[in-house]
C-alpha positions in Angstrom: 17.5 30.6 -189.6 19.3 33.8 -190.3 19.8 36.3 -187.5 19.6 40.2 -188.5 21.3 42.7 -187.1 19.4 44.9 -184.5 19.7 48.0 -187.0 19.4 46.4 -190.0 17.6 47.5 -193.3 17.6 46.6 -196.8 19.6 48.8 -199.0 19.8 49.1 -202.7 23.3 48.2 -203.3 22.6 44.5 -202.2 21.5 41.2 -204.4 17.2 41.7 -204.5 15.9 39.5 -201.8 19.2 37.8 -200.7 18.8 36.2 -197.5 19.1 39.0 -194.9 16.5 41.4 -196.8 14.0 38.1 -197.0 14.5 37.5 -193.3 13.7 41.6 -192.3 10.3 41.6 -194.6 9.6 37.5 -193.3 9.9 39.2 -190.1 7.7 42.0 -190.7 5.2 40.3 -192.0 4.9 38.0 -188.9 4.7 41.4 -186.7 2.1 43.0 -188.6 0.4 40.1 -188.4 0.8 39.2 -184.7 -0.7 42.9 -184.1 -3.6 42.7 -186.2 -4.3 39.3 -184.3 -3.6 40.8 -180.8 -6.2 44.2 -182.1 -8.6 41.3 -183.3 -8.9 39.1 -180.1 -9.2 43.0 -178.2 -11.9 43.9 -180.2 -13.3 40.0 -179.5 -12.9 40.6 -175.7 -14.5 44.4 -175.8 -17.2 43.1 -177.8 -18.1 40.1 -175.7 -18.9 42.2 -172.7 -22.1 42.3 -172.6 -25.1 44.6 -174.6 -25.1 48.2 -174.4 -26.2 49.7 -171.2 -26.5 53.3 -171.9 -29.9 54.6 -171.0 -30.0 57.1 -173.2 -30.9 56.8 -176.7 -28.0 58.8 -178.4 -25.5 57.4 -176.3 -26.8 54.0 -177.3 -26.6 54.7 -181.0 -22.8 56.4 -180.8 -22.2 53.0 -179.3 -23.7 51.0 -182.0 -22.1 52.9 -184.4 -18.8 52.7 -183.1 -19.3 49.1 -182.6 -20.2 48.5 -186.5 -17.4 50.6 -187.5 -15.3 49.0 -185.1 -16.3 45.5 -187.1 -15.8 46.7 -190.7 -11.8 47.4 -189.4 -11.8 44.1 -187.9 -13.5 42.7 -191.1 -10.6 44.5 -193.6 -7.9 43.1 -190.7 -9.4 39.7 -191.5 -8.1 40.3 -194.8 -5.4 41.8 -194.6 -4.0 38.5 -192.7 -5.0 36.4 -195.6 -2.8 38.2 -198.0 -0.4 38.8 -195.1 -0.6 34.8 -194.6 0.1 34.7 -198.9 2.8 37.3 -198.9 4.6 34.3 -195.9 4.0 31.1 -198.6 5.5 33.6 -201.4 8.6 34.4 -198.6 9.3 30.7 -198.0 8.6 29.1 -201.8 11.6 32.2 -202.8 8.8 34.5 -205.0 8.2 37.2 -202.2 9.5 40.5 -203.9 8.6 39.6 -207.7 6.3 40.7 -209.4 3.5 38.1 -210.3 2.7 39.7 -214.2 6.2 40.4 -214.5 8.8 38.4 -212.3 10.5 41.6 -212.0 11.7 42.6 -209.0 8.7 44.6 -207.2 11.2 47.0 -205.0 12.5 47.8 -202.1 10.5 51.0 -201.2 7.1 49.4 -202.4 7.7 46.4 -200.3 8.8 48.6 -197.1 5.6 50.5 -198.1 3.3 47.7 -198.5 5.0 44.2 -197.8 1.6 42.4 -199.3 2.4 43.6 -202.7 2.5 41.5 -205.7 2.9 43.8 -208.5 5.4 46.3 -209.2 4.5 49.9 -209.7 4.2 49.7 -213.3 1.8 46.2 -213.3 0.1 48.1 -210.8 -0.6 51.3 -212.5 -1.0 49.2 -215.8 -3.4 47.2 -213.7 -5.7 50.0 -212.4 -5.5 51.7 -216.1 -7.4 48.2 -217.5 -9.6 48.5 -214.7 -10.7 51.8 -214.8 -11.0 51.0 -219.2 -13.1 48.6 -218.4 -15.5 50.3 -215.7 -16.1 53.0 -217.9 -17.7 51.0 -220.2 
């Protein structure tokens, strides 16, 4: 297990992915995680309260609203840990920071920016150009 330094981040003039930059984004991951989990099991406990109790009608349908909204965020959380949980096997099988079309290095600025991603800009934009083709037809 590699320890990083309290300050540190990756940099561009180090080797793609060497051992210290996999650590910080294996670390990262595990932190977003952890708080998505800790916002999940809040929104569990809120939820498991009890039924509404406003008496009046409005305030009882601000509530349900804000309960449903409050669900679909919980719902794309649930998500997000899956490929949260994917973006972990990719760190420890050494493919975390290539990109999957390709095996190009994705970037240090995309993966600061989103640490789930598996494509680099370009297979990304590429990506979205086929899908938007192929919508339009």
């Amino acid at each position: 297990m590699i320890t990083l330094p309290p300050d540190y981040r990756p940099s561009e003039g180090e080797e793609f992915m060497n051992p210290l930059q996999t650590e910080y984004f294996r670390q990262k991951l595990l932190k977003w995680r952890a708080e998505l989990l800790k916002e999940a099991g809040d929104t569990l406990a809120s939820l498991s309260e009890g039924g509404i109790h406003e008496a009046d009608i409005t305030d009882r349908a601000s509530v349900e609203t804000d309960r449903a909204l409050e669900l679909r965020t919980r719902d794309r959380a649930r998500k997000l840990i899956g490929k949260i949980n994917l973006a972990l096997q990719r760190v420890e099988n050494g493919s975390y920071g290539y990109c999957e079309e390709t095996g190009e290095p994705i970037g240090l600025k995309r993966l600061e920016a989103r640490p789930i991603a598996t494509l680099s800009i370009e297979a990304q934009e590429q990506h979205e150009r086929m899908e938007k083709t192929h919508r339009d037809d």
